[in-house]
Backbone bond lengths (Angstrom), bond angles and torsions (degrees), N, CA, C in turn:
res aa  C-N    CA-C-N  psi(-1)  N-CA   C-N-CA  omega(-1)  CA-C   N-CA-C  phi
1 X - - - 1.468 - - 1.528 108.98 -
2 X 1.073 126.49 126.77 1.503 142.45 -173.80 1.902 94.56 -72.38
3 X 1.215 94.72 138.35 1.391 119.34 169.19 1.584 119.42 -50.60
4 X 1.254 134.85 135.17 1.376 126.32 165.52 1.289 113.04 -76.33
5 X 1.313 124.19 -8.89 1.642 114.19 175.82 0.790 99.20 -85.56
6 X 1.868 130.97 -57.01 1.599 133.66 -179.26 1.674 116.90 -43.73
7 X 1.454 110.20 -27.99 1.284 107.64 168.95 1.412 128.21 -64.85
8 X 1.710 82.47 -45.97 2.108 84.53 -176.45 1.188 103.23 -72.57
9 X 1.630 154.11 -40.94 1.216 156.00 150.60 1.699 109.80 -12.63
10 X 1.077 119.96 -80.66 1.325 128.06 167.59 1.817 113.58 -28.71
11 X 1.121 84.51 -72.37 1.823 100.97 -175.30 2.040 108.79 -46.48
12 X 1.381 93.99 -45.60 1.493 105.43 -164.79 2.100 92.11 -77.83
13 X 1.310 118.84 -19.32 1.288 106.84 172.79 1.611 117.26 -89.25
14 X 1.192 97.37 -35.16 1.655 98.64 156.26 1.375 131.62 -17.29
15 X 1.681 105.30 -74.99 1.231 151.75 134.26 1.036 112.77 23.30
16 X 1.876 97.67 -94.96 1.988 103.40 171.06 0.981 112.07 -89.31
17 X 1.714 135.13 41.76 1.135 132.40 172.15 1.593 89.81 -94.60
18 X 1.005 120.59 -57.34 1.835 160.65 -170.02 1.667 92.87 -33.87
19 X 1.649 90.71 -70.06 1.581 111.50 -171.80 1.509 122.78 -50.24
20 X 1.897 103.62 -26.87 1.675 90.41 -169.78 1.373 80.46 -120.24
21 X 1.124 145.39 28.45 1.900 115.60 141.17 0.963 97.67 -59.86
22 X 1.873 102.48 166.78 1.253 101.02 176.44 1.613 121.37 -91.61
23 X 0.743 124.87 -11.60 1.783 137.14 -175.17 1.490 81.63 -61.28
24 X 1.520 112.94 -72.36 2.180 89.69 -173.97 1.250 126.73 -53.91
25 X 1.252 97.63 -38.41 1.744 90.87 -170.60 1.570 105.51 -69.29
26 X 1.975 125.82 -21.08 1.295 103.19 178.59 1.245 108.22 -73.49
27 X 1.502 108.64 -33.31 1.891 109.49 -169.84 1.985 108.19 -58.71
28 X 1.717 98.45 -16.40 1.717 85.68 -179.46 1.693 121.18 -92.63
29 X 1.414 110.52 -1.89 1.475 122.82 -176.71 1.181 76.29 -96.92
30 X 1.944 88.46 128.20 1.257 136.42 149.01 1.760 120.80 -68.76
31 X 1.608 93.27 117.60 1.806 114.45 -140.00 1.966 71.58 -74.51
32 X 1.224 98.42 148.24 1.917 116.23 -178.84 1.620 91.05 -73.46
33 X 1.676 108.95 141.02 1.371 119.18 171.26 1.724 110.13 -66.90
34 X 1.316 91.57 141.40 2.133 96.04 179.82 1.539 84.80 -148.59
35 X 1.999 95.37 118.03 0.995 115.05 -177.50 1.850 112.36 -65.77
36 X 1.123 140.66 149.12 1.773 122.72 -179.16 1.486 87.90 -128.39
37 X 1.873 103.33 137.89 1.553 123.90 -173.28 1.588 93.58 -62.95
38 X 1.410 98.96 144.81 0.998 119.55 166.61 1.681 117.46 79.28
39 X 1.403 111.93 -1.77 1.667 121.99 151.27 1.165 117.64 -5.35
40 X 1.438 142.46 177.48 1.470 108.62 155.87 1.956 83.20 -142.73
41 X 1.175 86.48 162.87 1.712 117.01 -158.40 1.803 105.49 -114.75
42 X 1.015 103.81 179.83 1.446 119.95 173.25 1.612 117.90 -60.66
43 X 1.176 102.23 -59.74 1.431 103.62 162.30 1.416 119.89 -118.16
44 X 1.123 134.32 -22.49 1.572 134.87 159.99 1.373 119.09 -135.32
45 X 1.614 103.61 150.63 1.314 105.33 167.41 1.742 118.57 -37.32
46 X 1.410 121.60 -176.03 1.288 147.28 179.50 1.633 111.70 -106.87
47 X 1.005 123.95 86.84 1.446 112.46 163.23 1.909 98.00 -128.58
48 X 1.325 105.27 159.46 1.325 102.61 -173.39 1.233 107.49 -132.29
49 X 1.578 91.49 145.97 1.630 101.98 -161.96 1.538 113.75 -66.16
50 X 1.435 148.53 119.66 1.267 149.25 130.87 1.533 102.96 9.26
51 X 1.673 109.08 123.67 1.512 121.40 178.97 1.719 107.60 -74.81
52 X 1.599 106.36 -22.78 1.614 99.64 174.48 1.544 110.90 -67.81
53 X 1.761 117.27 -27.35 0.726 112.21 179.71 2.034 135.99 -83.95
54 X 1.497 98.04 -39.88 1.527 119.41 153.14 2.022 108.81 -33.60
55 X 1.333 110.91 -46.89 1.350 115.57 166.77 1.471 127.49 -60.68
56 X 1.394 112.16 -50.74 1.451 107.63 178.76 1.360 102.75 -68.38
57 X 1.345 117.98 -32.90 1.776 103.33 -164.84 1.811 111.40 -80.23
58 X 1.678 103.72 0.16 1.306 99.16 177.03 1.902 105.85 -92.30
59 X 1.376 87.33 -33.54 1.329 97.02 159.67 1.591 136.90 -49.97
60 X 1.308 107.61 -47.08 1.562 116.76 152.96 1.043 131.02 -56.72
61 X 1.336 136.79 -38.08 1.644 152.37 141.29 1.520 125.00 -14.97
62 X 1.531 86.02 -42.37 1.788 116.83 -168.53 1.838 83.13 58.71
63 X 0.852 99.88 77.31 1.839 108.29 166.28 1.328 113.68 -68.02
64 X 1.440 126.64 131.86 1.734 118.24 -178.08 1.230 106.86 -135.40
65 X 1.307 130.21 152.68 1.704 130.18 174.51 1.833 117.90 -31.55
66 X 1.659 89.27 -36.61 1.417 93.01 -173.49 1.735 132.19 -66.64
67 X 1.766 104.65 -12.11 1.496 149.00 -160.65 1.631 93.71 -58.79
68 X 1.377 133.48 136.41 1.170 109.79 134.31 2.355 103.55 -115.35
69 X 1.434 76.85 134.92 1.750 86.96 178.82 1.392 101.02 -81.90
70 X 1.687 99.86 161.93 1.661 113.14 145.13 1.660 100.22 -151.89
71 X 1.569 93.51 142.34 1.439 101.14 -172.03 1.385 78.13 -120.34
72 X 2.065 95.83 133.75 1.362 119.82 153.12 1.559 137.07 -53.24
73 X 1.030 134.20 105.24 1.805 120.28 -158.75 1.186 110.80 59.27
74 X 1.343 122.73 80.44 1.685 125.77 -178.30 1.397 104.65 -74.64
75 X 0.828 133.52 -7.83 1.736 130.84 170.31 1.970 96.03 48.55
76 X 1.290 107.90 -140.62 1.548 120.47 178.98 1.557 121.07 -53.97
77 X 1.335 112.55 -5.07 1.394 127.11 175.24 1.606 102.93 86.32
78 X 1.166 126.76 13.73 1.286 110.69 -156.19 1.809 114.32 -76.09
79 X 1.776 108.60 -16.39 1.249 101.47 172.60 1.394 125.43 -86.25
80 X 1.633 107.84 -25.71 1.759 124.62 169.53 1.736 92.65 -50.34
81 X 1.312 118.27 -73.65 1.048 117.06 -154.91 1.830 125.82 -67.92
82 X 1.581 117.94 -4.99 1.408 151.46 149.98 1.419 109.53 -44.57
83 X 2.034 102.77 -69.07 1.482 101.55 -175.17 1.368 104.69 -81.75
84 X 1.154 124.85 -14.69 1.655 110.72 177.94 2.180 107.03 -69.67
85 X 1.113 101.48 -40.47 1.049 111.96 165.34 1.702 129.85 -44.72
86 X 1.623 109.54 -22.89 1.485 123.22 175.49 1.200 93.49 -93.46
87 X 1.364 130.71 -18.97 1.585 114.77 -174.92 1.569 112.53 106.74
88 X 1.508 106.06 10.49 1.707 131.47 169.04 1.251 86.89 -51.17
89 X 1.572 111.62 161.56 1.805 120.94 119.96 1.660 101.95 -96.37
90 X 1.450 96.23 129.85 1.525 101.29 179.09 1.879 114.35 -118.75
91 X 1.048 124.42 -166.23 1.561 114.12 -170.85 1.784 101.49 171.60
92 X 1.791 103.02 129.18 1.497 101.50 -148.91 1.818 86.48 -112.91
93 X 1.412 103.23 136.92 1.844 97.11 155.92 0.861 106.83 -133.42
94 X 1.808 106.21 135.06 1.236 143.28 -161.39 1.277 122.87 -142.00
95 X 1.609 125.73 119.71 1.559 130.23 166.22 1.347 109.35 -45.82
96 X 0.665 102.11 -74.15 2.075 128.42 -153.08 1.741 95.94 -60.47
97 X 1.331 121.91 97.79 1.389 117.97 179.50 1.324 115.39 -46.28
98 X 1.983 114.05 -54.06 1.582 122.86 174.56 1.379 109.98 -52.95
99 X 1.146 127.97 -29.27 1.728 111.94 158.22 1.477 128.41 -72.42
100 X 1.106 96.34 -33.39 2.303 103.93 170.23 1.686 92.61 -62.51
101 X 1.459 134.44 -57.03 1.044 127.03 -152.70 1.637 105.43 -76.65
102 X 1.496 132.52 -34.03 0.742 123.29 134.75 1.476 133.33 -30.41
103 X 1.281 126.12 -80.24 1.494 113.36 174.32 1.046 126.09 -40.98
104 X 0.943 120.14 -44.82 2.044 114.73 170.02 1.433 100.08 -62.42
105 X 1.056 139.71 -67.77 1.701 111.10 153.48 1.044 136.09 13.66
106 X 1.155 107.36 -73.63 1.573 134.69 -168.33 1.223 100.40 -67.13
107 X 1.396 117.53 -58.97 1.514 133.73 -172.37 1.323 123.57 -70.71
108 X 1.433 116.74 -7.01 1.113 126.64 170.80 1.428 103.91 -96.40
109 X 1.391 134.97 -64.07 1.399 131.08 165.69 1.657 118.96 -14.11
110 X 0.936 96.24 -61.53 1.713 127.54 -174.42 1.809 111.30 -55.56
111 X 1.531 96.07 -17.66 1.604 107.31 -174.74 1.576 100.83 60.39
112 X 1.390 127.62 60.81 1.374 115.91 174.17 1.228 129.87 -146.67
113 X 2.317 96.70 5.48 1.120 108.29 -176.16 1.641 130.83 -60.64
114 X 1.722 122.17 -4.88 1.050 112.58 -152.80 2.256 78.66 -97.48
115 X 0.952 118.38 -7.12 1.689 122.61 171.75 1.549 124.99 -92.74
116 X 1.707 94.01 -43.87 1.542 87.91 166.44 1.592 123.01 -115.38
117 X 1.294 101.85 149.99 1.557 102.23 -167.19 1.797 114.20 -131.81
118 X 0.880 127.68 156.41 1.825 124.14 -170.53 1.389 107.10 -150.26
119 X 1.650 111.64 140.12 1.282 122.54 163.59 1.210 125.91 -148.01
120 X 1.197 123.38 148.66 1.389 153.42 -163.35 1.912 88.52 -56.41
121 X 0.749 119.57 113.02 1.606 118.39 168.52 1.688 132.96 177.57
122 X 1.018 139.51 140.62 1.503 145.02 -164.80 1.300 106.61 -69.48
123 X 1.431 120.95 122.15 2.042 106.43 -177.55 1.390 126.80 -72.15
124 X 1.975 107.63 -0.02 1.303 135.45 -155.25 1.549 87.79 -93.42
125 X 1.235 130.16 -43.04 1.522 139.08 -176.81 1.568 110.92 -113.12
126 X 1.465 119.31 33.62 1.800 105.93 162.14 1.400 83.68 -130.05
127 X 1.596 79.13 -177.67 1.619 118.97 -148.14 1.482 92.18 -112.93
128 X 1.943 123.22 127.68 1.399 121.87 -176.88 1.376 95.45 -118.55
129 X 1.272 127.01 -12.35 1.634 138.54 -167.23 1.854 106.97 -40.54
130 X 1.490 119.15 -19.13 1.487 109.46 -169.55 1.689 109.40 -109.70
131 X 1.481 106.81 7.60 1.387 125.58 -174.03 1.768 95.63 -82.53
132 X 1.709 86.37 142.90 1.818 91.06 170.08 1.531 93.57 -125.28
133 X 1.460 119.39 0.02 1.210 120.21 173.32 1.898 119.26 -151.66
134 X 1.183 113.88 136.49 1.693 122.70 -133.49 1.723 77.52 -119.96
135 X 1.453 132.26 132.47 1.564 116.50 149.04 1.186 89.52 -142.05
136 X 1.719 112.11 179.45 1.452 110.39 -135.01 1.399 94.26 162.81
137 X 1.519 110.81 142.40 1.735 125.38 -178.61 1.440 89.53 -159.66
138 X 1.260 133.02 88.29 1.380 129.14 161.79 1.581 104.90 -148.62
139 X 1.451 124.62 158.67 0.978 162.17 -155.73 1.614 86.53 -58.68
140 X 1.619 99.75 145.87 1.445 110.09 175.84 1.874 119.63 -56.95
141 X 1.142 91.76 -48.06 1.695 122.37 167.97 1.648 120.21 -39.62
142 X 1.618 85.89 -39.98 1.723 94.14 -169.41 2.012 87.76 -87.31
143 X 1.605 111.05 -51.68 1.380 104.92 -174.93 1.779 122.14 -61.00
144 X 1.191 126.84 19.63 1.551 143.53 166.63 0.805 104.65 -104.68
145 X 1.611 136.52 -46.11 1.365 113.69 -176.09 1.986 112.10 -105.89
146 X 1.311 82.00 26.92 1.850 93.03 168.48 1.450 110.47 -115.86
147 X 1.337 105.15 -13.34 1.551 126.18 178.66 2.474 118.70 -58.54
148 X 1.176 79.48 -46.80 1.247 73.05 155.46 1.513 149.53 -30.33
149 X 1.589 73.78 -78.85 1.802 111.30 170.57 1.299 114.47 -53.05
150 X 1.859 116.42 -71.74 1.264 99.65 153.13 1.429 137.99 -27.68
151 X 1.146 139.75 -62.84 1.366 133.00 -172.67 2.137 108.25 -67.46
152 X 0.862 101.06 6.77 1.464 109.69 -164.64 1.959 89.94 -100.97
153 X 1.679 100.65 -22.54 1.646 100.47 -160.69 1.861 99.80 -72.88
154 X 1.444 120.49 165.28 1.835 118.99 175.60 1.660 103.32 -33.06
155 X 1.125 95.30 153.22 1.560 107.80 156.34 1.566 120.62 -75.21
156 X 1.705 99.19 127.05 1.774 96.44 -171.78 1.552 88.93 102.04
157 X 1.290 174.93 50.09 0.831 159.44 138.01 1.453 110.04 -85.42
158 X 1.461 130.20 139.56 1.807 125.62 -169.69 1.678 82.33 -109.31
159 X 1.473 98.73 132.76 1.315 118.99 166.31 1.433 104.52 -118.22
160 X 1.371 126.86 125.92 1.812 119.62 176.37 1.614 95.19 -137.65
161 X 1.343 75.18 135.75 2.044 106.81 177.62 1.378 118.66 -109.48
162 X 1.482 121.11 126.94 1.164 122.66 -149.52 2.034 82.58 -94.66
163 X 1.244 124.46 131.39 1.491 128.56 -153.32 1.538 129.29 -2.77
164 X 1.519 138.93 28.19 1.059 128.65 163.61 1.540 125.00 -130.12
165 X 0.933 133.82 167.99 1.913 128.13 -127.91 1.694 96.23 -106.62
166 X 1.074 99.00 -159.38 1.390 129.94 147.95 1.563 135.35 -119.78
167 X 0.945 107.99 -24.35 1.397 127.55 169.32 1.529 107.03 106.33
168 X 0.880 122.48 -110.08 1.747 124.47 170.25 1.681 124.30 -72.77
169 X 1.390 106.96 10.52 1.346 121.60 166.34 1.511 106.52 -103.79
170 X 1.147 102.29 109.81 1.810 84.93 -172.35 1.405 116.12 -116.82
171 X 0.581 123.15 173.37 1.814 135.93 -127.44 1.811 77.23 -94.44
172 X 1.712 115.44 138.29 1.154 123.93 167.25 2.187 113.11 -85.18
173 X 1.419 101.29 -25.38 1.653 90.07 162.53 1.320 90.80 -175.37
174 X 1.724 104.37 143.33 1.616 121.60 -160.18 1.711 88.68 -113.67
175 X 1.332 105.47 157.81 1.779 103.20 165.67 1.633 81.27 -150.31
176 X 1.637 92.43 169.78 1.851 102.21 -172.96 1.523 73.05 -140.17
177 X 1.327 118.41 141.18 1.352 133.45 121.74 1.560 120.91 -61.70
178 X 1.662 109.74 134.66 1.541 115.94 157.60 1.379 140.89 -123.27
179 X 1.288 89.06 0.01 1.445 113.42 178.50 1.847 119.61 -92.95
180 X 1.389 115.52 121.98 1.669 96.84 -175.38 1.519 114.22 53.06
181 X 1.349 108.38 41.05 1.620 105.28 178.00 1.578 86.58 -152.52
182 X 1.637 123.35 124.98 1.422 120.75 158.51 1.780 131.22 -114.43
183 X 1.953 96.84 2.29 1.150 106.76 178.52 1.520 109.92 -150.42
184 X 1.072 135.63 159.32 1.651 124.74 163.81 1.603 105.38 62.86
185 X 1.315 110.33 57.84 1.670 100.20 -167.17 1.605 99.25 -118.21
186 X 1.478 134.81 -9.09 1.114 133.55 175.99 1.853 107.77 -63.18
187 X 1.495 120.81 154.94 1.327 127.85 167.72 1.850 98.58 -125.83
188 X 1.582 126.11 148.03 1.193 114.20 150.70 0.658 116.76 -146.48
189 X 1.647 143.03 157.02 1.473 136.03 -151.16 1.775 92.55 -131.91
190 X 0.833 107.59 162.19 1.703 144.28 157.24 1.202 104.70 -131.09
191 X 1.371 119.06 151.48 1.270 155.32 150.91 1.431 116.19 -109.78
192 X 1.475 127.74 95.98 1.346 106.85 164.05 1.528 161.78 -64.28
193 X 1.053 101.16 117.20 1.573 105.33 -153.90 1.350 122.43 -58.54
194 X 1.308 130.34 141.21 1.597 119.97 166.15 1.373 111.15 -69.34
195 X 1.742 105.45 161.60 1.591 117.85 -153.01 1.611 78.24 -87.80
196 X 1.720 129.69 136.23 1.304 131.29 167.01 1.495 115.09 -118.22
197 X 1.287 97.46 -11.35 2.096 101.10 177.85 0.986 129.87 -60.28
198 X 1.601 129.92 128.65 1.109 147.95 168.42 1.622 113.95 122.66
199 X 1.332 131.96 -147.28 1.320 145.13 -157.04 1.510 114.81 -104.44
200 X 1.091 82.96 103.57 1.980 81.56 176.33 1.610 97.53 -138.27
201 X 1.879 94.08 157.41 1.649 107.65 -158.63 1.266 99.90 -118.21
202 X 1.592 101.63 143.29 1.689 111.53 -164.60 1.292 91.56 -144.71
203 X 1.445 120.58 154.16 1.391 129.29 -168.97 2.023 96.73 -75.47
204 X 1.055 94.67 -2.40 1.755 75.94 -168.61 1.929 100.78 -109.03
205 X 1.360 99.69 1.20 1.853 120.19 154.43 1.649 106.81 125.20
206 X 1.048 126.27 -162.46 1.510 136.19 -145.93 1.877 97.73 -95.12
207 X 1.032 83.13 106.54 1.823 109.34 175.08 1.627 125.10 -91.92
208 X 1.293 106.42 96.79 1.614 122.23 -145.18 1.541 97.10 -96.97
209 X 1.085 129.23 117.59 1.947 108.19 -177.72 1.389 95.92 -143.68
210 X 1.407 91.42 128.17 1.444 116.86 151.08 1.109 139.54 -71.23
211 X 1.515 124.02 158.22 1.865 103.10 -173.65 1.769 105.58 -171.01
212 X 1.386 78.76 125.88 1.734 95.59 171.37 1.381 117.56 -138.88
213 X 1.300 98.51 93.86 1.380 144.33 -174.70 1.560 112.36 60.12
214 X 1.718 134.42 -77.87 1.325 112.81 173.53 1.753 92.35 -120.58
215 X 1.472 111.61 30.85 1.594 104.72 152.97 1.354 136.54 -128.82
216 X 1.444 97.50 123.98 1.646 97.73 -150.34 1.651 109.51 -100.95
217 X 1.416 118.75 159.23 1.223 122.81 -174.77 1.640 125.57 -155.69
218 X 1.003 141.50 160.59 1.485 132.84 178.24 2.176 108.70 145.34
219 X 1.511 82.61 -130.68 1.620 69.27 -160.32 1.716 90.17 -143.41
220 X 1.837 93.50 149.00 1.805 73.88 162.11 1.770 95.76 -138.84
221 X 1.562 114.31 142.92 0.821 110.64 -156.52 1.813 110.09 63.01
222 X 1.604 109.69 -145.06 1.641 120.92 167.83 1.856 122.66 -74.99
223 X 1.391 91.75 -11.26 1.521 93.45 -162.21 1.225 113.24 -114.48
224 X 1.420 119.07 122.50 1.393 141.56 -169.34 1.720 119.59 -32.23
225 X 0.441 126.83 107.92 1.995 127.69 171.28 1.789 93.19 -67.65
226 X 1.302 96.32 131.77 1.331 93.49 170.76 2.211 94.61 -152.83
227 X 1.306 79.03 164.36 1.884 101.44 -172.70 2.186 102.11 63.54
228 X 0.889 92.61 32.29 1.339 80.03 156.68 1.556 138.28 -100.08
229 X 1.843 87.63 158.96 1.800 85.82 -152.20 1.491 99.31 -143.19
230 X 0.962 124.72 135.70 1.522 124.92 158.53 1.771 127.75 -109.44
231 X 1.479 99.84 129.67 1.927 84.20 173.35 1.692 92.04 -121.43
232 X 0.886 90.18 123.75 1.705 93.11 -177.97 1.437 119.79 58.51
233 X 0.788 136.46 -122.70 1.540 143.91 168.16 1.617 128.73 -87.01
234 X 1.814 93.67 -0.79 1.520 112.50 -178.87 1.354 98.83 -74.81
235 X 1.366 142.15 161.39 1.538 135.41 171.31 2.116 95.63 -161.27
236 X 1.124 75.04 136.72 1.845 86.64 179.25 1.359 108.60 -141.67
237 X 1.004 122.57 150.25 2.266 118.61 -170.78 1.770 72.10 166.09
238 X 1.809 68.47 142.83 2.043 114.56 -177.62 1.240 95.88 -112.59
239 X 1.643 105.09 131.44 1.833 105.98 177.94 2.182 84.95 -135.40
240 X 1.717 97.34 97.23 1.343 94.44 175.25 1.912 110.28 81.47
241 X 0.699 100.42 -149.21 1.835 112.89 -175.73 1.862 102.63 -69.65
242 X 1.571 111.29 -9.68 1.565 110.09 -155.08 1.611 104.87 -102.85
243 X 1.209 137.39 103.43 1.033 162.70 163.84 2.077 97.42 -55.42
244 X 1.628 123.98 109.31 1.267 127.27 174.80 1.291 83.68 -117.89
245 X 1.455 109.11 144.23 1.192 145.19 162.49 1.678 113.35 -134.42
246 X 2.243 118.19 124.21 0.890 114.92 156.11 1.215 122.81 -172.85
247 X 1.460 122.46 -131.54 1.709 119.15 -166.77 1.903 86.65 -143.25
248 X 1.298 87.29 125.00 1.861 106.43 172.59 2.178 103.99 -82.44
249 X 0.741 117.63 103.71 2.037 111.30 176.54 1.906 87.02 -117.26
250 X 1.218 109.76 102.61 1.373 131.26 159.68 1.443 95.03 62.35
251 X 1.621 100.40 -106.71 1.925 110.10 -174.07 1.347 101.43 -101.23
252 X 1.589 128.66 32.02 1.482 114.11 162.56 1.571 114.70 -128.70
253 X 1.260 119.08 153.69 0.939 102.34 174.31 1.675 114.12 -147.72
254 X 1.661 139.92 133.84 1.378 115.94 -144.23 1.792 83.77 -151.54
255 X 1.472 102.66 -173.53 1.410 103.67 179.46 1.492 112.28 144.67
256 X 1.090 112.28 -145.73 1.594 119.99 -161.92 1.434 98.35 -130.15
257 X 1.772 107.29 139.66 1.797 104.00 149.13 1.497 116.63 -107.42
258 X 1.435 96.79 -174.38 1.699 87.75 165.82 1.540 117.78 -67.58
259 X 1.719 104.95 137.54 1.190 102.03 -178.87 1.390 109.80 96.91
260 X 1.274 123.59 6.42 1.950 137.13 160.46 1.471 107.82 93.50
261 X 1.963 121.42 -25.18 1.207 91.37 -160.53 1.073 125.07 -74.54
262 X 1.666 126.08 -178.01 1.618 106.44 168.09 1.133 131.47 -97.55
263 X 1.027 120.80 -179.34 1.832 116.85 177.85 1.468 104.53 -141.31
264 X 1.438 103.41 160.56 1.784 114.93 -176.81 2.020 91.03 -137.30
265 X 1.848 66.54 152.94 1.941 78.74 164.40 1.646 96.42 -156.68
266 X 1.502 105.22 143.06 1.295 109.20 170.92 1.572 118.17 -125.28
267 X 1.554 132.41 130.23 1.151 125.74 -140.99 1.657 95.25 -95.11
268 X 1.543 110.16 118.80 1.624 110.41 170.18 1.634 115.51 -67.09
């Protein structure tokens, strides 16, 4: 009768005989995650935006070192890790953990992890309030009911959508790539506008403005405001021959007319 030690001896050399061919040891590495287009996600599929395109829309932004981004559904990180690449701080939100873990991947390769950063999280429950720049490739559907929030973000904030709208918010300047691009090649930006509606008082009388979204309208005094426009906190409107140009800061608002002088408004 064979020994029970001599057995387990035997058996246990077996064992790591087993372990270091190579057929086991490939069958025991865990095969690397590879995301496949068109996956489907929490709220949208997976397709990923074109790097010619991730460029123009940083380009549209006018993106600067000083920027901090957040891209909506960072998928592979490839736009976090773009603006980190200009010298952004950028920051990715993402459902799909195997895609965050991926992007830090990515972002580490790239030498760019100490700029770009990603987390596991719902875009319905984070916080965009420290963004001076918004990017984003999701479904028209999903961008209406993110639409809110956005317009709720500072005035002057660049939001860019990799080809789909807002609907009656319309895009302050579109660019298309055509070069090395055969699908998904539109960029469009928003700027969010400061809130300008209602009654504010100006020495030259009661300045009534209307507003749908960065186009503004109403009356000051009897006479119509017309061509008004806001990009962020910039605001310009013609009342008659008088060309105003200025900057909205909460309830004030001041600037230039035609002809240098200045003007004030204070919001009742």
């Amino acid at each position: 009768m064979r020994s029970p030690r001599r057995f387990a001896f035997v058996l246990a050399a077996l064992v790591a005989v087993a372990l270091a061919s190579p057929a086991w040891a490939q069958q025991a590495q865990t095969k690397p995650y590879e995301p496949q287009v068109g996956q489907e996600g929490k709220d949208v599929v997976w397709v990923p935006t074109p790097q010619v395109l991730v460029d123009q829309m940083l380009d549209l932004a006018k993106l600067t070192p000083g920027d901090f981004v957040i891209d909506l559904g960072s998928g592979d990180g490839r736009t976090v890790i773009t603006a980190a690449k200009r010298g952004a701080r950028a920051h990715g939100i993402e459902y799909n953990p195997d895609m965050v873990a991926l992007a830090k991947k990515n972002a580490a390769e790239a030498g760019v992890s100490d700029r770009a950063t990603f987390e596991k999280a719902d875009l319905f429950e984070s916080d965009f309030s420290r963004a001076q720049v918004i990017t984003m490739f999701l479904l028209p559907s999903i961008n209406m009911k993110l639409r809110p929030t956005l317009l709720d973000l500072a005035p002057g904030t660049r939001i860019v959508s990799n080809s789909f709208s807002m609907e009656d918010w319309t895009a302050d300047e579109t660019a298309e790539v055509e070069e090395d691009c055969t699908s998904w090649c539109t960029a469009l930006l928003w700027i969010v506008p400061a809130k300008v509606a209602g009654t504010w008082r100006m020495p030259q009388g009661t300045l009534q403005l209307t507003q749908e979204f960065q186009h503004v309208g109403g009356t000051l005094g009897e006479a119509p405001v017309r061509a008004g426009k806001l990009r962020g906190a910039e605001l310009s409107f013609t009342v008659g021959n008088v060309i105003y140009t200025g900057r909205v800061d909460g309830n004030t608002m001041r600037g230039t007319m035609t002809g240098g002088g200045p003007w004030t408004a204070t919001r009742q």
